[in-house]
Steps between C-alpha positions, in 0.01 A plus 500: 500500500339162562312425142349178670256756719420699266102543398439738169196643401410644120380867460456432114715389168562714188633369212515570092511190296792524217223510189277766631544824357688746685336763676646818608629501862513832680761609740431366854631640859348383821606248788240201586401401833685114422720329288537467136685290218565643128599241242531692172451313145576787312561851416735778652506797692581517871388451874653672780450328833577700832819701329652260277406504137465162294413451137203312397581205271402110380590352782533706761342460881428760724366428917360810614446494871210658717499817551764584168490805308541414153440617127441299184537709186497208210642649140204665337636351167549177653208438727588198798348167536494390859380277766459583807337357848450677782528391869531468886659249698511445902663264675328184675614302761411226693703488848384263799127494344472851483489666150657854459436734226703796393465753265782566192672809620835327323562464124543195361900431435520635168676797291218780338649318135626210333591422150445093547678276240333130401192649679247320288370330806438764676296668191311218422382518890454834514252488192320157654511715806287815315296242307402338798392838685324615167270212405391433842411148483385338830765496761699745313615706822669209682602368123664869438661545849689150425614634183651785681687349756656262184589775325689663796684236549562472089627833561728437801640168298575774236646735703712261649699316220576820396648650860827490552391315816401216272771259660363584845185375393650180365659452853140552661366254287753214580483540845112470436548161326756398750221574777259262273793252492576457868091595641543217748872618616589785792699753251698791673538821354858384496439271258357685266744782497754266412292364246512814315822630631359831680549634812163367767450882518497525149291219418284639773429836327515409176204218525251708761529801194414191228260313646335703817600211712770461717745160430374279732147674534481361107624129565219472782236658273602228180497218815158638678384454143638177502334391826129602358538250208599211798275605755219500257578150363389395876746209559809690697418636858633831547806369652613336205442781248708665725775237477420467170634848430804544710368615828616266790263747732104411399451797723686824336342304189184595607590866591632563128208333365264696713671829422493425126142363468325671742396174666668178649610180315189315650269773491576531112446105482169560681428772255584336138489148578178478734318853438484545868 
């Protein structure tokens, strides 16, 4: 899954600040026509999600995907504080000028629970997250949506330092800042396998699940991004970006810029630089 193209929408927020007085919370079963996230800030009981039974604690987060049957049932002694948002997602892409829109018939990569450790960040945007949808201040859907998509990837960032795959992230990320490092350089998938001593195949599989991108499909995305910034500063021709950033063929520099922008090198100078 491709986070880059995804577009979320918000159905509505729920939340129970911590000095409110508890309410009680009766027993819920029912599915939802989208997604949902459960942060809990206290209580007990229990939530059972598909077949699988989890308990409901401080700390504790719960993805409920379209379509889900699940039950809440919150300790009657012990009643649960919560936030909650509730959403769709589709994904959006732009390919040769053409936009394409699909609808979320996947989940979103995550397990139905979580118990998160040093999750403080992802709390405190959770709760800006339900403030935000609550007071409804100007702007406050495009405001909320942004604190979403930050507290997904809070979540993910999470997730991840405490996956056993932790170290496979770590090798993602250097071969990131080695793409940074050598932007105006050919690099071969070669060279990056031996950069973090795995097999091309490996290295291959391992970065398309991470990322959404393929190796070298990544590298020209950080250098199209790259060639924006220079053709926008309006003093290289397009050969010379190309040069610029490793391609001796202006040419198939055009074709990957095209393919990632939706529009040629000059036609995007035309576009930012001129208005045309």
């Amino acid at each position: 899954m491709n986070f880059n193209q995804l577009f979320f929408h918000i159905h509505y927020c729920n939340g129970r600040k911590y000095k409110e007085p508890l309410k009680p919370f009766r027993k819920i079963t029912r599915t939802l026509p989208h997604h949902e996230l459960i942060w809990v800030t206290e209580g007990a009981g229990r939530i059972k999600i598909g077949k699988r039974i989890y308990p409901i604690q401080k700390g504790m987060l719960y993805y409920i995907g379209r379509g889900m049957l699940h039950q809440i049932e919150p300790d009657s002694d012990k009643p649960s504080g919560f936030l909650t948002v509730h959403f769709s997602f589709a994904h959006v892409g732009l390919n040769d000028g053409i936009w394409a829109v699909e609808d979320d018939e996947e989940m979103l990569p995550l397990h139905p629970a979580y118990e998160l450790r040093d999750a403080y960040p992802v709390q405190d945007l959770f709760q800006k997250l339900v403030d935000s949808w609550n007071v409804k201040l100007p702007g406050y859907e495009f405001t909320s949506k942004t604190l979403l998509q930050q507290l997904l990837i809070a979540i993910f960032q999470n997730i991840k330092k405490q996956s056993q795959n932790y170290a496979t992230s770590l090798k993602v990320e250097k071969i990131i800042g080695y793409m940074h490092e050598h932007i105006n350089d050919k690099v071969t998938l070669t060279d990056l396998s031996q950069l973090v001593q795995l097999t091309p195949a490996y290295l291959s599989r391992m970065f398309k699940e991470t990322t959404g991108y393929s190796v070298i499909g990544y590298f020209n995305k950080i250098k199209m991004d790259k060639a924006k910034e220079l053709l926008i500063e309006g003093d290289k021709k397009v050969k010379e970006v190309a040069q610029a950033l490793g391609y001796a063929d202006e040419f198939y520099f055009s074709r990957i810029f095209k393919k990632t922008e939706g529009m040629s090198p000059s036609e995007y100078y035309s576009k930012n630089v001129h208005g045309v």
